[in-house]
C-alpha distance (Angstrom), angle and dihedral (degrees) to the residues before:
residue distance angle dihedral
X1 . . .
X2 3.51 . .
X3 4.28 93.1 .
X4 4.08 82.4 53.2
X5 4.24 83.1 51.5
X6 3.59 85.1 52.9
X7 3.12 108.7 43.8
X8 3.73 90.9 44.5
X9 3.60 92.1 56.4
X10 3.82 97.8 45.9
X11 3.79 87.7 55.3
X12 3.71 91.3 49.4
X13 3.63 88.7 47.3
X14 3.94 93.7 54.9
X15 4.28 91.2 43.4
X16 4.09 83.0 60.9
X17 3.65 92.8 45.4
X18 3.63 91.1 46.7
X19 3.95 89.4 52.7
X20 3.89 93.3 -114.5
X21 3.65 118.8 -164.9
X22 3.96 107.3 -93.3
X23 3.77 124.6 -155.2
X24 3.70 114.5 -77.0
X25 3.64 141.7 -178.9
X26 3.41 116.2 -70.3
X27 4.17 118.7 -136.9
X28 4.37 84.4 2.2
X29 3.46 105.3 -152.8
X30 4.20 105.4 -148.1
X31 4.28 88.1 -166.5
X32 3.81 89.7 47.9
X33 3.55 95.9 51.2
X34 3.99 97.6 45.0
X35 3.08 125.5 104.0
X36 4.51 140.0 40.0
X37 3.60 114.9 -7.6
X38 4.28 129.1 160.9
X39 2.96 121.8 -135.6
X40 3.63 108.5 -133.2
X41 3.68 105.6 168.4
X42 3.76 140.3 36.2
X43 4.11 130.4 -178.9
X44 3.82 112.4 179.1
X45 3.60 141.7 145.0
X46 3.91 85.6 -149.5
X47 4.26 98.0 142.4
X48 4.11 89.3 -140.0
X49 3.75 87.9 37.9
X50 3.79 93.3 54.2
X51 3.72 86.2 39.9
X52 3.67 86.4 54.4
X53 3.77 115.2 33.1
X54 4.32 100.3 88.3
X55 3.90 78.9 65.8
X56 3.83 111.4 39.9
X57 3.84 122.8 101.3
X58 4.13 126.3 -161.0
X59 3.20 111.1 -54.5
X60 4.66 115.4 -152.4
X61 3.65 111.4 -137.4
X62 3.68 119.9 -175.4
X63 3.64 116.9 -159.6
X64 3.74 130.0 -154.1
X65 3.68 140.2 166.5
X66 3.78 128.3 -123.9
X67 3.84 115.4 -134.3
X68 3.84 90.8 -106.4
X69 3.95 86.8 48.2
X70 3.68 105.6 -101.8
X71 3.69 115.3 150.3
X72 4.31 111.8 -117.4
X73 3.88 107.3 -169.2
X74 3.86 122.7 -174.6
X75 3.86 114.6 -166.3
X76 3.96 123.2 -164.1
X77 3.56 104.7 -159.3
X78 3.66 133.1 -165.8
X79 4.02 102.7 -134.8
X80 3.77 126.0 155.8
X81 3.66 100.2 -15.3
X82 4.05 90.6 -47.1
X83 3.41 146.7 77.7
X84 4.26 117.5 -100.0
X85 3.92 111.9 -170.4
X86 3.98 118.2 -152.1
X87 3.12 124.3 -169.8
X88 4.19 114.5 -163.4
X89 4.02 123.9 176.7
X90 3.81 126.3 -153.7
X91 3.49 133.5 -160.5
X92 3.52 125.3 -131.8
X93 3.90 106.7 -105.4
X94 4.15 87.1 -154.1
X95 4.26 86.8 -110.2
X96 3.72 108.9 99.1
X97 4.13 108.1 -106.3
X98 3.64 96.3 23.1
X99 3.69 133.7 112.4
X100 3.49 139.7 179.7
X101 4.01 128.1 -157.7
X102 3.43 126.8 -170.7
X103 3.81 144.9 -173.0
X104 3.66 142.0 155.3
X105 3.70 90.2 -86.3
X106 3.74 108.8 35.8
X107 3.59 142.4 19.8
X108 4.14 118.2 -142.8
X109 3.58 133.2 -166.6
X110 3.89 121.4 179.9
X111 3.62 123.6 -171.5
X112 4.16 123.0 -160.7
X113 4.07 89.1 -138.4
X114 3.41 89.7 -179.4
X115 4.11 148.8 -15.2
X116 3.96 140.7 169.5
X117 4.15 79.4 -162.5
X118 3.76 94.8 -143.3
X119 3.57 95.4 64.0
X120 3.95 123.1 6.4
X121 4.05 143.7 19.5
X122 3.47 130.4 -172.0
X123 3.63 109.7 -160.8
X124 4.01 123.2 -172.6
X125 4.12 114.5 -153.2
X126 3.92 123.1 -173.2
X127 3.39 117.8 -160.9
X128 3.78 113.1 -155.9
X129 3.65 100.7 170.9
X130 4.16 110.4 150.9
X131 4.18 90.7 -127.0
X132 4.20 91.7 53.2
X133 3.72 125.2 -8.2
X134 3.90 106.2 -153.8
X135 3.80 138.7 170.3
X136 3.76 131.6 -146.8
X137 3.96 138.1 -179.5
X138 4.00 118.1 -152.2
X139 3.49 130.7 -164.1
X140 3.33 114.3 -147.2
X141 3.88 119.1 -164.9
X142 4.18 123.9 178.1
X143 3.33 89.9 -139.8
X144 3.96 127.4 50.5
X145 3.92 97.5 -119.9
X146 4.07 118.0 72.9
X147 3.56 122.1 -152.1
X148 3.98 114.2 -114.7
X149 4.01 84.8 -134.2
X150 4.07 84.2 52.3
X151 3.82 96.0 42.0
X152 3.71 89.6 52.9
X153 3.78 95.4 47.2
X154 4.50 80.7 56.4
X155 3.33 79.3 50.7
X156 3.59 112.5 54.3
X157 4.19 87.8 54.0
X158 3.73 97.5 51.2
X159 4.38 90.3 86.2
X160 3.38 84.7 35.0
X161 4.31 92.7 60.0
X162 4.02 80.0 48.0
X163 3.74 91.7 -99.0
X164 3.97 134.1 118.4
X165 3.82 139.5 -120.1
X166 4.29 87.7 -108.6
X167 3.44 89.7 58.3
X168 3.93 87.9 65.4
X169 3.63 124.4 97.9
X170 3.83 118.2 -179.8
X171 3.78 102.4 -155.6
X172 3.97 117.1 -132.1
X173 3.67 115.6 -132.6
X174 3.68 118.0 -99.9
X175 3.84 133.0 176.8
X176 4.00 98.7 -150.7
X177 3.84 86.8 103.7
């Protein structure tokens, strides 16, 4: 039993590492999913994020959708007793619910592996900058409170995206932003 546990999660291992396809959003609807979302929860093995996460508070994202279906997202962040605004783009990857980002430094993908629209997201983001490749799941709620049934379906994928349980922060709410 335990060889099979190994050898299961050596070959799950190598699928991430080979950038395997990972569940995503069937029929994604880009007007559905615009718009305000929280995000409530964060698993990553990010070394600032992990650095980080004991401190952070919910950050607002609004989504939108350029006319040739790139992704615009504008974060409000809670950071050091202030708000920081982002701004990040992604392109279109030509597959329905994923986007791609890119800079001289890094290269991003994010997935939308799953959403009801009205409620929850689960978003998947691979980092594969040169300096420190990283990967994160987000849950993304439209309101500020998550569900404990939702929290623990978040849950349940985080060893599944190779990550662990410390590697989760659950955000508390804040109105700075």
């Amino acid at each position: 039993m335990t060889v099979a546990l190994l050898r299961l999660a050596l070959s799950l291992l190598c699928l991430l590492q080979a950038g395997a396809k990972f569940p995503m959003q069937p029929d994604f609807d880009a007007e559905k999913f615009a718009g305000m979302w929280h995000v409530t929860a964060i698993a990553s093995n990010c070394s600032i994020f992990l650095k980080m996460k004991d401190g952070m508070k919910l950050p607002i994202t609004t989504i939108s959708f350029m006319p040739e279906g790139d992704l615009a997202m504008k974060l409000g962040w809670p950071l050091m007793d202030k708000c920081q605004n982002f701004e990040l783009l992604f392109q279109q990857s030509g597959q329905a619910g994923h986007y791609m980002g890119t800079s001289a430094q890094e290269k991003r993908d994010l997935l939308v592996m799953e959403t009801d629209y009205s409620h929850y997201a689960i978003l998947h983001e691979a980092d594969q900058s040169k300096t420190e490749p990283s990967t994160a799941l987000q849950l993304l709620t439209r309101e500020q409170d998550v569900s404990p049934q939702l929290l623990q379906k978040f849950m349940e994928l985080i060893p599944i995206m190779g990550l662990t349980k410390d590697m989760l922060a659950v955000l508390p709410k804040s109105g700075e932003c």
